[in-house]
CHARMM internal coordinates of N, CA and C (Angstrom, degrees):
IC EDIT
DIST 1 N 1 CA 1.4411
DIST 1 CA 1 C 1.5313
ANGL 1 N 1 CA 1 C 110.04
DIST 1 C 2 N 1.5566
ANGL 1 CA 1 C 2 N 108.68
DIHE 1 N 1 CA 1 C 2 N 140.10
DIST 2 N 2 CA 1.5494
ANGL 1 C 2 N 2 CA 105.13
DIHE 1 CA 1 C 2 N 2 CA -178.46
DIST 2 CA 2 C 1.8112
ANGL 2 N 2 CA 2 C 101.17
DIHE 1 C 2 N 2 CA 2 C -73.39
DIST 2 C 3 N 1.0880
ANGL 2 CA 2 C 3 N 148.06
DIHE 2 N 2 CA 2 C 3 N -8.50
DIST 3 N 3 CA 1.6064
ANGL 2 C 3 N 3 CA 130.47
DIHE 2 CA 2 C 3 N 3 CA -160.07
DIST 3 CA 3 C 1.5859
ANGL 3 N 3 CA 3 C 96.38
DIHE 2 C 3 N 3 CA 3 C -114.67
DIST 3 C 4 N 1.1501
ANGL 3 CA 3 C 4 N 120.03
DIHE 3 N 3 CA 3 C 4 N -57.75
DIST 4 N 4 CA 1.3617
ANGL 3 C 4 N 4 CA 129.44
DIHE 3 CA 3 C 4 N 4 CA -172.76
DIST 4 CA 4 C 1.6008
ANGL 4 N 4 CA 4 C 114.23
DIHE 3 C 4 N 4 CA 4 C 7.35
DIST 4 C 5 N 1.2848
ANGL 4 CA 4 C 5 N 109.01
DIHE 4 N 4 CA 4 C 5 N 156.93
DIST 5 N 5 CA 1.4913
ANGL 4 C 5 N 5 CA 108.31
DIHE 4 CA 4 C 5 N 5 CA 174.87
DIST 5 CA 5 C 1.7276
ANGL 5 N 5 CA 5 C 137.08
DIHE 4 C 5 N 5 CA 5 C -58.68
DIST 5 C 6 N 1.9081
ANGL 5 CA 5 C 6 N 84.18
DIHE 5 N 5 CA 5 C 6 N -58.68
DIST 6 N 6 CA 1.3889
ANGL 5 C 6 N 6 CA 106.25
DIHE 5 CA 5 C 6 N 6 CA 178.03
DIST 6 CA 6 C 1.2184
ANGL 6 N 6 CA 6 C 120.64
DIHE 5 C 6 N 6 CA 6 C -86.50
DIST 6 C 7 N 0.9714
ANGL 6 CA 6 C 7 N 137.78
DIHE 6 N 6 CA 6 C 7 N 78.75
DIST 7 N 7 CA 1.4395
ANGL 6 C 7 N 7 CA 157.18
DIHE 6 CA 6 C 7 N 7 CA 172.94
DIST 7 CA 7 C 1.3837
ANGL 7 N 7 CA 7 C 122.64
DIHE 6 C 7 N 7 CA 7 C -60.26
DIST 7 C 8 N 1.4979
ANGL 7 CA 7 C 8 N 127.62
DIHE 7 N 7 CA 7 C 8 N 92.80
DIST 8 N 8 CA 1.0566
ANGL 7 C 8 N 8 CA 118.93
DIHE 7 CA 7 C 8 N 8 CA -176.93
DIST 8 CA 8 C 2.1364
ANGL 8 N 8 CA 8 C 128.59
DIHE 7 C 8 N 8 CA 8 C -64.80
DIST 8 C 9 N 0.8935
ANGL 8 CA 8 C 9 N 115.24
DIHE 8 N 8 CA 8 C 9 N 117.19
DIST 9 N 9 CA 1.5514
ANGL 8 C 9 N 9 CA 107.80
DIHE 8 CA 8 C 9 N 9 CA -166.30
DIST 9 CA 9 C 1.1293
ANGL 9 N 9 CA 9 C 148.11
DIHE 8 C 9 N 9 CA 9 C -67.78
DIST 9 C 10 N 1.3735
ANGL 9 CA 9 C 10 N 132.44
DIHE 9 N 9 CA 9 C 10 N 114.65
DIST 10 N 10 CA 1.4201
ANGL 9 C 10 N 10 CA 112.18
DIHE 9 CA 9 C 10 N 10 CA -149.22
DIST 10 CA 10 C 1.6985
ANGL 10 N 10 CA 10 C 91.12
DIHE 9 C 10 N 10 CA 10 C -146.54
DIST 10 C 11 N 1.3407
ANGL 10 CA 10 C 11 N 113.21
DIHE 10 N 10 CA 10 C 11 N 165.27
DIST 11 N 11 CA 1.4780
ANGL 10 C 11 N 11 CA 114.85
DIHE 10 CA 10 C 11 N 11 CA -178.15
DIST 11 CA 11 C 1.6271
ANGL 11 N 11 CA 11 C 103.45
DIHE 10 C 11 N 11 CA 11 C -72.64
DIST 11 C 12 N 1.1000
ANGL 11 CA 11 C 12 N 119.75
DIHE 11 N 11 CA 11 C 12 N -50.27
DIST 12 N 12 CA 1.6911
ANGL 11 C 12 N 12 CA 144.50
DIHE 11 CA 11 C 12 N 12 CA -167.38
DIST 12 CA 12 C 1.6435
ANGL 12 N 12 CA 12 C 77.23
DIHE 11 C 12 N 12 CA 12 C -27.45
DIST 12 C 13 N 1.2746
ANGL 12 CA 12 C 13 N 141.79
DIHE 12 N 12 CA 12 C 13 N -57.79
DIST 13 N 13 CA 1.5634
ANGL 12 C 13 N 13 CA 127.45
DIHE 12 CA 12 C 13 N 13 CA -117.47
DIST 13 CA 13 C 1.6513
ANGL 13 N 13 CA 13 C 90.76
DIHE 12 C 13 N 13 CA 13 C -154.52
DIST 13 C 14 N 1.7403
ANGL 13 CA 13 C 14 N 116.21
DIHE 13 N 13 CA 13 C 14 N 38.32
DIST 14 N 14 CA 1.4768
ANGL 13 C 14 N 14 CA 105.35
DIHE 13 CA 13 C 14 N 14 CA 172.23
DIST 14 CA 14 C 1.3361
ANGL 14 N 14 CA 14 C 87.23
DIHE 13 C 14 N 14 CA 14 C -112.33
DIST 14 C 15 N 1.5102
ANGL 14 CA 14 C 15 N 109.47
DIHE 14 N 14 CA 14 C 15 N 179.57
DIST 15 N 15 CA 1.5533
ANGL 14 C 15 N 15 CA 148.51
DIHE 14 CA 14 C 15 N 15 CA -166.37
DIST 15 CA 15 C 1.3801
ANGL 15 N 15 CA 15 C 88.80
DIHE 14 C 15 N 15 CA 15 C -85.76
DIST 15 C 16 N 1.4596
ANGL 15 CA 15 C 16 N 140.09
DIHE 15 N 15 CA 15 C 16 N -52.73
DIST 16 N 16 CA 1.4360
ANGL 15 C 16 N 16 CA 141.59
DIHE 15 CA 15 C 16 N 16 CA -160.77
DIST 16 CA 16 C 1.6149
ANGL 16 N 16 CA 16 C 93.25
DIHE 15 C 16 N 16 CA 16 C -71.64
DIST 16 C 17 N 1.5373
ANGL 16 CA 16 C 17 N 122.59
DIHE 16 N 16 CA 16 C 17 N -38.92
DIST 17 N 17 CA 2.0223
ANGL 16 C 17 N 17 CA 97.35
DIHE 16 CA 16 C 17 N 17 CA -146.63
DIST 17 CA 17 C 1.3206
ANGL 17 N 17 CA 17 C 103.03
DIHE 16 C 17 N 17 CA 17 C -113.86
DIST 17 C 18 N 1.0764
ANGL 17 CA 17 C 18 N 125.11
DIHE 17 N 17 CA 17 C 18 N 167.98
DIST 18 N 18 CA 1.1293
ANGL 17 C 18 N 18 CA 135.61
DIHE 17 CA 17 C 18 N 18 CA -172.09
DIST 18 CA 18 C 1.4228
ANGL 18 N 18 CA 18 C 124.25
DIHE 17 C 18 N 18 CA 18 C -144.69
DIST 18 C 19 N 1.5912
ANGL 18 CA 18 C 19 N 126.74
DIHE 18 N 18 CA 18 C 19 N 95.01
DIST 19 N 19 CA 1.2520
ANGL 18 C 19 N 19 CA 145.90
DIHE 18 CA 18 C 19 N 19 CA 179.91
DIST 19 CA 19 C 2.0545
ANGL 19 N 19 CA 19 C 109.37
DIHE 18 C 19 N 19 CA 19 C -12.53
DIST 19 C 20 N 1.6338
ANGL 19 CA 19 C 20 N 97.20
DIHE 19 N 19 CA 19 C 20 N 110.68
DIST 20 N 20 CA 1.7130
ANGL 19 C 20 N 20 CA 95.53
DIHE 19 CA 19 C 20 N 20 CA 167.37
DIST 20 CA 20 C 1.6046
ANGL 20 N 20 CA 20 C 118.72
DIHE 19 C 20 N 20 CA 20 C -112.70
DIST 20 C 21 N 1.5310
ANGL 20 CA 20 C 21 N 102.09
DIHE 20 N 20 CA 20 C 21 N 7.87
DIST 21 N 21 CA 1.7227
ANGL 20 C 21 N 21 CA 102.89
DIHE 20 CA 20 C 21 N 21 CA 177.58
DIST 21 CA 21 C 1.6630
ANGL 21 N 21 CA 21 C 97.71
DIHE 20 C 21 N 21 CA 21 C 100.63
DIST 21 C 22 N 1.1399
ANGL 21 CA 21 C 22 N 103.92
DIHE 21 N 21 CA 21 C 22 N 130.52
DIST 22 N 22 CA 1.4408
ANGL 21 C 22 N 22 CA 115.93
DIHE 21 CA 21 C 22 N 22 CA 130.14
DIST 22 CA 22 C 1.9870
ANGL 22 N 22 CA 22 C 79.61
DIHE 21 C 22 N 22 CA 22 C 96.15
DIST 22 C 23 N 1.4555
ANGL 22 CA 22 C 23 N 124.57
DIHE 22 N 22 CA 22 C 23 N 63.50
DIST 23 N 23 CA 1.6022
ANGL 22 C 23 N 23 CA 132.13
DIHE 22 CA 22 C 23 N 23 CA -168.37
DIST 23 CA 23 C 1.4770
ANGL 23 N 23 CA 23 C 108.23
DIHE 22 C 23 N 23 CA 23 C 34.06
DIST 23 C 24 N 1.7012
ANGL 23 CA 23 C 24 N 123.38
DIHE 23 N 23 CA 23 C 24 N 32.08
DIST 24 N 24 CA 1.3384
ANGL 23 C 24 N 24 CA 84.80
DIHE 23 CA 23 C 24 N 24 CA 164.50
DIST 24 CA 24 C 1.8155
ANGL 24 N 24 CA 24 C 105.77
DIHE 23 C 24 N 24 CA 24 C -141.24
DIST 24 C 25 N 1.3617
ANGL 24 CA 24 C 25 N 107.22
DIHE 24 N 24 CA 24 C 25 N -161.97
DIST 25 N 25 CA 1.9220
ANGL 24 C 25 N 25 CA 103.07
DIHE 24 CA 24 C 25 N 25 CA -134.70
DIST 25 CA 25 C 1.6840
ANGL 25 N 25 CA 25 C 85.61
DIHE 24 C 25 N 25 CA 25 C -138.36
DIST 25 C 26 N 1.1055
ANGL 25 CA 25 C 26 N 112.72
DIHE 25 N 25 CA 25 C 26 N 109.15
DIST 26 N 26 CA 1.4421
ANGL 25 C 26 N 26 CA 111.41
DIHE 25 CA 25 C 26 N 26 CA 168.22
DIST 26 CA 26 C 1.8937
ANGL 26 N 26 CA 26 C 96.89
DIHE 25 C 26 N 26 CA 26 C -81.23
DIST 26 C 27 N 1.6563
ANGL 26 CA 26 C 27 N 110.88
DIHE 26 N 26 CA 26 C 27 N 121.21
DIST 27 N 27 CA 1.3603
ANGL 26 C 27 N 27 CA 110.59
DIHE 26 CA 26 C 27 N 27 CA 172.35
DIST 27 CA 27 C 1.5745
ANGL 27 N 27 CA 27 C 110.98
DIHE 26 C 27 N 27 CA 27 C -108.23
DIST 27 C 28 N 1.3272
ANGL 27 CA 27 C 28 N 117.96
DIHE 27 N 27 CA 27 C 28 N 146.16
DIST 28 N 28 CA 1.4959
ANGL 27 C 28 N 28 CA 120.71
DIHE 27 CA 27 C 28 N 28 CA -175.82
DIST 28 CA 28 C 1.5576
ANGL 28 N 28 CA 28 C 104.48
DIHE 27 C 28 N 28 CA 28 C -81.92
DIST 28 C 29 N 1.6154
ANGL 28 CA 28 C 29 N 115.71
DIHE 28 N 28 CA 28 C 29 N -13.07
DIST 29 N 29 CA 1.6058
ANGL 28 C 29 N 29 CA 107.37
DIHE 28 CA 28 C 29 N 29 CA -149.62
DIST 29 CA 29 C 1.8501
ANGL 29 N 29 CA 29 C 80.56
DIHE 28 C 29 N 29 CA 29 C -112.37
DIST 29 C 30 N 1.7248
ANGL 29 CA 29 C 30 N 124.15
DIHE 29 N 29 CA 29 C 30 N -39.28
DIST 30 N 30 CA 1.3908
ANGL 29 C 30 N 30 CA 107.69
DIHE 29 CA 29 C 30 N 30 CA -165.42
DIST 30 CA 30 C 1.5787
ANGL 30 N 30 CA 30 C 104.17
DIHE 29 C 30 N 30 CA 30 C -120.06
DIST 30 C 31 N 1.4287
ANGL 30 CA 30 C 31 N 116.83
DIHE 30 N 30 CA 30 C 31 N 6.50
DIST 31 N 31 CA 1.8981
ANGL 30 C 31 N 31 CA 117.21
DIHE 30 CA 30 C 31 N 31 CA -158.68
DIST 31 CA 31 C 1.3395
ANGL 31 N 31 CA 31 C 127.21
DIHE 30 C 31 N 31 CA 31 C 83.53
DIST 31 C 32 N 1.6393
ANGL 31 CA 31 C 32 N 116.42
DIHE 31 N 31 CA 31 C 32 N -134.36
DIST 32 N 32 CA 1.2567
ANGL 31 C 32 N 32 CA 106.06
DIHE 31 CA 31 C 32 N 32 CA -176.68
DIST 32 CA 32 C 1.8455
ANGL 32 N 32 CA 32 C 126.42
DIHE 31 C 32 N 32 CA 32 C -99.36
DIST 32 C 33 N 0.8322
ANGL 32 CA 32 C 33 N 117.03
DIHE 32 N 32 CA 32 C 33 N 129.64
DIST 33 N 33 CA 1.8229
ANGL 32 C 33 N 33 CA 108.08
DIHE 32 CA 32 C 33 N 33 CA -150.92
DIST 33 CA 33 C 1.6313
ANGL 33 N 33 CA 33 C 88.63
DIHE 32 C 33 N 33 CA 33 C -139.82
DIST 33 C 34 N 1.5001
ANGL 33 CA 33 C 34 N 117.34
DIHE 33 N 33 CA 33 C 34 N 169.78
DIST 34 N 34 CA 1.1191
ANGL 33 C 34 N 34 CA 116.50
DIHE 33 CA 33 C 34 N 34 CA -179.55
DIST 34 CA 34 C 1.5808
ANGL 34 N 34 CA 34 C 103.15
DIHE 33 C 34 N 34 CA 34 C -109.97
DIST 34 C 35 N 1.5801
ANGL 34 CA 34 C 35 N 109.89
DIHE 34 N 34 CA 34 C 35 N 171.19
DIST 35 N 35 CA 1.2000
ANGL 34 C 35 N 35 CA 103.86
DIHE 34 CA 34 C 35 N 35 CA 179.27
DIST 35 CA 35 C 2.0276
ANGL 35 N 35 CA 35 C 137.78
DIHE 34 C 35 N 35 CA 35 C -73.41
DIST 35 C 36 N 1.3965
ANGL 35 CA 35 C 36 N 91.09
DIHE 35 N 35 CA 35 C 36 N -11.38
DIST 36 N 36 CA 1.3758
ANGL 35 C 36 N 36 CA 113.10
DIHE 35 CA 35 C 36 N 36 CA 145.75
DIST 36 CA 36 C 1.5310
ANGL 36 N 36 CA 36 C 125.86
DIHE 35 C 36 N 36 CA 36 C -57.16
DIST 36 C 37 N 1.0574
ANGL 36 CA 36 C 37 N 121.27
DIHE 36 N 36 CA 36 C 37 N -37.40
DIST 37 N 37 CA 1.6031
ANGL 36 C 37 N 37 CA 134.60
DIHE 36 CA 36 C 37 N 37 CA -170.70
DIST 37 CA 37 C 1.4857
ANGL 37 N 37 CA 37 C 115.02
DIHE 36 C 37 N 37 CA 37 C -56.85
DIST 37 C 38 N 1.2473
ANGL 37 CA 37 C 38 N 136.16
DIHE 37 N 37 CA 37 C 38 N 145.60
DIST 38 N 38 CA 1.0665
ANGL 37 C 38 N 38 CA 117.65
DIHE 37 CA 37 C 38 N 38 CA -161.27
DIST 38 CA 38 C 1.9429
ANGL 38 N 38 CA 38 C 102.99
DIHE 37 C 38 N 38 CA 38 C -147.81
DIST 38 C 39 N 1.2028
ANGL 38 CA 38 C 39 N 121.45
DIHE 38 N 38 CA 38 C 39 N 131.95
DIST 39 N 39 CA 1.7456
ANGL 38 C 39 N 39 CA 104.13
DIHE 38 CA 38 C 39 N 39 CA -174.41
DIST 39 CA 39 C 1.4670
ANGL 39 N 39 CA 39 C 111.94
DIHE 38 C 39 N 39 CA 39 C -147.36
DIST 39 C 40 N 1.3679
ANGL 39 CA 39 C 40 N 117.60
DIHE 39 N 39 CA 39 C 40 N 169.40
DIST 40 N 40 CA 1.5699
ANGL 39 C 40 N 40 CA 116.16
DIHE 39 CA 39 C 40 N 40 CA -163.97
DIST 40 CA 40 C 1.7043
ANGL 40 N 40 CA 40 C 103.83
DIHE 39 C 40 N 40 CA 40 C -72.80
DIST 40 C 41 N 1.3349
ANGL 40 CA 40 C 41 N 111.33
DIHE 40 N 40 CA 40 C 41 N -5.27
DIST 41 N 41 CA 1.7331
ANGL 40 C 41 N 41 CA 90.93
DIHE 40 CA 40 C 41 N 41 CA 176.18
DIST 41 CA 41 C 1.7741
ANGL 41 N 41 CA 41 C 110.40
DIHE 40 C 41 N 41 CA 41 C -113.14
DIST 41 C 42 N 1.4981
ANGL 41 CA 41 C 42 N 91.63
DIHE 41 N 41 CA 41 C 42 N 38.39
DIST 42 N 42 CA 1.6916
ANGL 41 C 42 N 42 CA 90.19
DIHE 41 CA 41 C 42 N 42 CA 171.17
DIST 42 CA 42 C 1.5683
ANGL 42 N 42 CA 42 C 120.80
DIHE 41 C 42 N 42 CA 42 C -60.06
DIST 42 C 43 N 1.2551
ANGL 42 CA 42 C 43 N 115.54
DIHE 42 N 42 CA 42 C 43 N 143.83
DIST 43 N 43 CA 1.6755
ANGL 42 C 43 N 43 CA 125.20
DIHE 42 CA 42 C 43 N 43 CA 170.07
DIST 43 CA 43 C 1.6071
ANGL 43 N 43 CA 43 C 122.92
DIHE 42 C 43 N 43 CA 43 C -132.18
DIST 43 C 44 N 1.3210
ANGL 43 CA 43 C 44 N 116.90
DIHE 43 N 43 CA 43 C 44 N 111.64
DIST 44 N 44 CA 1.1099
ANGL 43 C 44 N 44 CA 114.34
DIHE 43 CA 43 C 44 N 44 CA -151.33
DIST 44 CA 44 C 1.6187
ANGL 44 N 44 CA 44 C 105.19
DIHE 43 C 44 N 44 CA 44 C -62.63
DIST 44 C 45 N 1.5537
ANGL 44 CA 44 C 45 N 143.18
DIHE 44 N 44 CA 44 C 45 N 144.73
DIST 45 N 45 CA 1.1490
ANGL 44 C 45 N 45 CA 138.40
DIHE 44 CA 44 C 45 N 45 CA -176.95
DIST 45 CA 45 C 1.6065
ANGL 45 N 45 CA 45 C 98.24
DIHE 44 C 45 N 45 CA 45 C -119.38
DIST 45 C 46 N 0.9760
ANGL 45 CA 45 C 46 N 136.01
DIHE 45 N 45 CA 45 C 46 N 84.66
DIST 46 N 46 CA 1.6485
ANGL 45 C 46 N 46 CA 115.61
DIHE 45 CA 45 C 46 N 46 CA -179.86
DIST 46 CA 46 C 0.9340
ANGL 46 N 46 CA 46 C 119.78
DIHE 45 C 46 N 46 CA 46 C -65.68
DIST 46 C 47 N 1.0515
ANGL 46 CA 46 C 47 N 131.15
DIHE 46 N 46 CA 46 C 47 N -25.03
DIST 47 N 47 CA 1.7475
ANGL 46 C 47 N 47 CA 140.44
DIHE 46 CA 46 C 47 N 47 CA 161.82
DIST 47 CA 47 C 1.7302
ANGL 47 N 47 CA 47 C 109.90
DIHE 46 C 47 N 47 CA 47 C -45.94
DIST 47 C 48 N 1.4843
ANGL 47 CA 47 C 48 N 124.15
DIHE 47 N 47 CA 47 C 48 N -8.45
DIST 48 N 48 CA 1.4017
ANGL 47 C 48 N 48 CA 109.80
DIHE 47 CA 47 C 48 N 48 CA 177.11
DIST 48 CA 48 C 1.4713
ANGL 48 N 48 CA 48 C 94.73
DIHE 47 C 48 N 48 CA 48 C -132.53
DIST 48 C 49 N 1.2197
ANGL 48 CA 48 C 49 N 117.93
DIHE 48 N 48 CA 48 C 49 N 26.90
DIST 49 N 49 CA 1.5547
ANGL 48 C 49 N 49 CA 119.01
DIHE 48 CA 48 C 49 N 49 CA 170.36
DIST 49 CA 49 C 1.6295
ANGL 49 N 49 CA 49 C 105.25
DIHE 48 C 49 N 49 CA 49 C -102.79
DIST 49 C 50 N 1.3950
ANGL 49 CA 49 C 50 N 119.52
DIHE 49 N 49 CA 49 C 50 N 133.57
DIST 50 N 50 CA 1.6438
ANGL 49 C 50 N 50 CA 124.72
DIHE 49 CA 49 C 50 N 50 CA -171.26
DIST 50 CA 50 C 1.2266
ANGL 50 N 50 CA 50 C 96.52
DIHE 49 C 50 N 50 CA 50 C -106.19
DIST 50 C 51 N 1.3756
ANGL 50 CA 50 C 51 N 131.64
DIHE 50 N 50 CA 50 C 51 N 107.81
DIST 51 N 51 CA 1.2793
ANGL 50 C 51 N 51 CA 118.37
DIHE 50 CA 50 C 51 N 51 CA 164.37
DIST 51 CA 51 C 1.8634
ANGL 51 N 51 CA 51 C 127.12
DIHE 50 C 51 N 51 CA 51 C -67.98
DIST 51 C 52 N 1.1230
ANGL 51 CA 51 C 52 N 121.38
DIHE 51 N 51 CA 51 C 52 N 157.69
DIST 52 N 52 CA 1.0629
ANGL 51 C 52 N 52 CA 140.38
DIHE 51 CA 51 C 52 N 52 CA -162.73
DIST 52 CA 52 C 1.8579
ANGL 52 N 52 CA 52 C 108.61
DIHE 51 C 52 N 52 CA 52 C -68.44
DIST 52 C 53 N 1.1491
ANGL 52 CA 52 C 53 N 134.34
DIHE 52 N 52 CA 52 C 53 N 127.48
DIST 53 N 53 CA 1.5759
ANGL 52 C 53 N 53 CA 135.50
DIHE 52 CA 52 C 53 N 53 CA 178.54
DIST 53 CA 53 C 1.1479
ANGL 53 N 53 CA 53 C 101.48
DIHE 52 C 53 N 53 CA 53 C -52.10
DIST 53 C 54 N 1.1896
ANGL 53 CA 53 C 54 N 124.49
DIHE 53 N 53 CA 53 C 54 N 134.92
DIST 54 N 54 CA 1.7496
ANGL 53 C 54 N 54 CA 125.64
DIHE 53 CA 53 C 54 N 54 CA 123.34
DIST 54 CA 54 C 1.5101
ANGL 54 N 54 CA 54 C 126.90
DIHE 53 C 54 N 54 CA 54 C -28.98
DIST 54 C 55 N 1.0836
ANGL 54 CA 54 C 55 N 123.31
DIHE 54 N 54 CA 54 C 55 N 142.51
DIST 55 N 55 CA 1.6252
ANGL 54 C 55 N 55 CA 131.82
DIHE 54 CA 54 C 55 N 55 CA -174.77
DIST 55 CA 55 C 1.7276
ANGL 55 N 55 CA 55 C 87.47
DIHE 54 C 55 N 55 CA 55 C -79.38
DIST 55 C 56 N 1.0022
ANGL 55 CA 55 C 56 N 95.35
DIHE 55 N 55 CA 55 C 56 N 125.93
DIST 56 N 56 CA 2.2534
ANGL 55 C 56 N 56 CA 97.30
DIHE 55 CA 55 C 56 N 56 CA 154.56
DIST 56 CA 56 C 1.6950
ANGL 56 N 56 CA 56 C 101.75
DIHE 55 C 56 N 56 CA 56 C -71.92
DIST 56 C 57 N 1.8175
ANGL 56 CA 56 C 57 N 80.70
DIHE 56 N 56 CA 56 C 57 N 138.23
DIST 57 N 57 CA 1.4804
ANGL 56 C 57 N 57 CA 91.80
DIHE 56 CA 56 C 57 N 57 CA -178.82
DIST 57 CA 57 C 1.4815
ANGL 57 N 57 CA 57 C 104.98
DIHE 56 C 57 N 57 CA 57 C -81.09
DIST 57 C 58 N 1.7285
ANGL 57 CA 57 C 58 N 114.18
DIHE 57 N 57 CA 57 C 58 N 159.28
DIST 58 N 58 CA 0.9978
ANGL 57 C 58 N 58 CA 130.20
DIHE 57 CA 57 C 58 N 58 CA -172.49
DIST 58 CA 58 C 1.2617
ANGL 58 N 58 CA 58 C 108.39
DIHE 57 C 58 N 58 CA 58 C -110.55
DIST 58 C 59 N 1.5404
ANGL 58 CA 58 C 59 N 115.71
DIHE 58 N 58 CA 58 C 59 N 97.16
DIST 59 N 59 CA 1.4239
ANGL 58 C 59 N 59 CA 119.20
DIHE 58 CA 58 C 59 N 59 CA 178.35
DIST 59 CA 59 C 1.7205
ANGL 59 N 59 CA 59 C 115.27
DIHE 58 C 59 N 59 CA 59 C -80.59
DIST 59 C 60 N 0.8090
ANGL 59 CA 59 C 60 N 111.99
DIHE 59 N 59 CA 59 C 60 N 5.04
DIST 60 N 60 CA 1.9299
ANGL 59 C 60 N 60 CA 125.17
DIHE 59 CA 59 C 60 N 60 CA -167.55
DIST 60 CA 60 C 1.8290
ANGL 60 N 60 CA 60 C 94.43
DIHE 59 C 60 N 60 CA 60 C -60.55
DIST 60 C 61 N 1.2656
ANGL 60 CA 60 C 61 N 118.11
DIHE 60 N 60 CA 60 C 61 N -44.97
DIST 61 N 61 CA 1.5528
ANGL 60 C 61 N 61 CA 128.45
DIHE 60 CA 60 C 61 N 61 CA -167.65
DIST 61 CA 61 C 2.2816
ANGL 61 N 61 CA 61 C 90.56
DIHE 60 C 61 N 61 CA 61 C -67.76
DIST 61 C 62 N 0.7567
ANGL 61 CA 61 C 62 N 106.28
DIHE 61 N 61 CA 61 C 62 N -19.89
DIST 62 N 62 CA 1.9457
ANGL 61 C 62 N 62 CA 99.74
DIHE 61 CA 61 C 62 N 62 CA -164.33
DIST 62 CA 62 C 1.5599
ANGL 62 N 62 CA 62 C 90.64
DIHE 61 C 62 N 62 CA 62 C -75.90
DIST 62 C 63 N 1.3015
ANGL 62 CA 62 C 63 N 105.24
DIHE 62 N 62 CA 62 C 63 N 179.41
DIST 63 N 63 CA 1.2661
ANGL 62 C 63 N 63 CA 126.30
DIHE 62 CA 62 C 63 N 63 CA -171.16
DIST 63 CA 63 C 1.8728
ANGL 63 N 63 CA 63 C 112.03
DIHE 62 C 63 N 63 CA 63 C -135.32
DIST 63 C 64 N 0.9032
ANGL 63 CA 63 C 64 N 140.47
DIHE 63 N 63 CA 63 C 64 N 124.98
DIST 64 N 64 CA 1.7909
ANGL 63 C 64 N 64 CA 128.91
DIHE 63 CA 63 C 64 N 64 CA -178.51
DIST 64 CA 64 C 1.4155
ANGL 64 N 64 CA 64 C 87.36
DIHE 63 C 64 N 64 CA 64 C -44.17
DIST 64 C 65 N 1.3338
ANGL 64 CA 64 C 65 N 146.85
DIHE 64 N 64 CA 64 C 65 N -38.14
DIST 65 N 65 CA 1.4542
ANGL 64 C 65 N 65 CA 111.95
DIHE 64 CA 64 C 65 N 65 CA -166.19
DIST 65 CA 65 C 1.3783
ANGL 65 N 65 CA 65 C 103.80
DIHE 64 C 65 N 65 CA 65 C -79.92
DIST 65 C 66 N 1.3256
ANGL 65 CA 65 C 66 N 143.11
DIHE 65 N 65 CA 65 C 66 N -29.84
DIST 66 N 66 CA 1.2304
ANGL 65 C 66 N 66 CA 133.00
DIHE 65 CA 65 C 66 N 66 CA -170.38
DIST 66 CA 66 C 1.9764
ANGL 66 N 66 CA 66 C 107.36
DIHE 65 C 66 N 66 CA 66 C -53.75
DIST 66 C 67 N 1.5796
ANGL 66 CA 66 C 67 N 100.57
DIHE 66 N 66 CA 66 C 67 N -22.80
DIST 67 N 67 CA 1.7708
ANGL 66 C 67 N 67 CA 84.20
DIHE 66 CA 66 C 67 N 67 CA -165.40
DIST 67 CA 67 C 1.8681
ANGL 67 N 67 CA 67 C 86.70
DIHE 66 C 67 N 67 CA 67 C -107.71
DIST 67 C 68 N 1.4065
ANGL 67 CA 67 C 68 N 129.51
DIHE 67 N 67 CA 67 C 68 N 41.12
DIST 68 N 68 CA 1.1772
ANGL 67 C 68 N 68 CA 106.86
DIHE 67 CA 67 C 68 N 68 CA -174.73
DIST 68 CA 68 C 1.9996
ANGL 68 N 68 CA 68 C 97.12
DIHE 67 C 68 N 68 CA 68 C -126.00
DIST 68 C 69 N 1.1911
ANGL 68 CA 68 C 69 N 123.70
DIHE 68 N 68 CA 68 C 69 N -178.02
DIST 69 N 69 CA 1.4115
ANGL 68 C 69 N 69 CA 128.89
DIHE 68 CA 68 C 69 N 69 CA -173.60
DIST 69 CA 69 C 1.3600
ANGL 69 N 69 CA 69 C 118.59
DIHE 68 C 69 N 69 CA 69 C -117.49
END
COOR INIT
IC SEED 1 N 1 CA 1 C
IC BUILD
Protein backbone atom coordinates (compact mmCIF):
# COMPACT_ATOMS: atom_id res chain seq x y z
CA UNK A 1 0.00 0.00 0.00
CA UNK A 2 1.20 3.52 -0.92
CA UNK A 3 0.04 5.29 2.77
CA UNK A 4 0.58 2.61 5.26
CA UNK A 5 2.43 3.20 8.42
CA UNK A 6 5.43 1.00 8.33
CA UNK A 7 7.32 1.99 5.57
CA UNK A 8 10.21 0.23 4.70
CA UNK A 9 13.24 2.83 3.84
CA UNK A 10 14.89 3.39 0.94
CA UNK A 11 16.50 6.48 -0.86
CA UNK A 12 14.37 5.73 -4.24
CA UNK A 13 11.18 7.31 -2.38
CA UNK A 14 12.61 9.94 0.38
CA UNK A 15 11.74 13.70 0.65
CA UNK A 16 15.72 14.45 0.66
CA UNK A 17 16.80 12.59 -2.93
CA UNK A 18 16.20 13.10 -6.07
CA UNK A 19 16.44 10.55 -9.06
CA UNK A 20 19.90 11.00 -11.48
CA UNK A 21 19.37 7.79 -13.73
CA UNK A 22 20.88 4.73 -13.87
CA UNK A 23 19.74 3.49 -9.58
CA UNK A 24 21.10 6.41 -8.24
CA UNK A 25 19.68 9.28 -5.72
CA UNK A 26 21.11 12.66 -5.55
CA UNK A 27 20.48 13.27 -1.50
CA UNK A 28 20.44 16.88 -0.04
CA UNK A 29 21.03 15.49 3.63
CA UNK A 30 24.01 12.59 2.68
CA UNK A 31 25.03 13.12 -1.44
CA UNK A 32 25.22 10.52 -3.83
CA UNK A 33 23.71 7.09 -2.56
CA UNK A 34 21.95 4.46 -4.44
CA UNK A 35 18.45 3.72 -4.49
CA UNK A 36 18.85 0.81 -2.21
CA UNK A 37 20.61 3.02 0.40
CA UNK A 38 18.91 3.70 3.29
CA UNK A 39 19.67 6.60 6.32
CA UNK A 40 18.45 8.02 9.67
CA UNK A 41 16.96 11.18 8.01
CA UNK A 42 14.56 9.31 5.76
CA UNK A 43 11.04 11.05 4.92
CA UNK A 44 8.56 9.18 3.43
CA UNK A 45 7.50 11.02 -0.07
CA UNK A 46 4.61 8.94 -1.54
CA UNK A 47 4.48 10.94 -4.43
CA UNK A 48 7.85 9.14 -5.68
CA UNK A 49 6.73 5.69 -4.70
CA UNK A 50 5.29 3.65 -8.05
CA UNK A 51 3.06 1.23 -7.01
CA UNK A 52 3.13 -2.19 -8.37
CA UNK A 53 0.42 -3.33 -11.54
CA UNK A 54 -2.38 -5.46 -11.15
CA UNK A 55 -2.16 -8.89 -12.97
CA UNK A 56 -4.79 -8.71 -16.14
CA UNK A 57 -7.48 -10.92 -15.53
CA UNK A 58 -7.63 -14.08 -17.35
CA UNK A 59 -10.91 -14.56 -18.90
CA UNK A 60 -9.75 -17.79 -21.09
CA UNK A 61 -11.27 -20.15 -17.99
CA UNK A 62 -15.26 -18.38 -18.72
CA UNK A 63 -17.57 -19.84 -20.95
CA UNK A 64 -20.21 -17.41 -23.37
CA UNK A 65 -22.73 -18.68 -20.95
CA UNK A 66 -21.12 -17.34 -17.91
CA UNK A 67 -21.54 -13.57 -19.41
CA UNK A 68 -25.09 -14.28 -20.85
CA UNK A 69 -28.85 -13.85 -18.97
Amino acid sequence: MLFRKKIERSCAYCIYGAHLGDGMILCTKKGIKTETDKCLRFRYDPCKRIPVKAKALDFNRYKDEDFSL
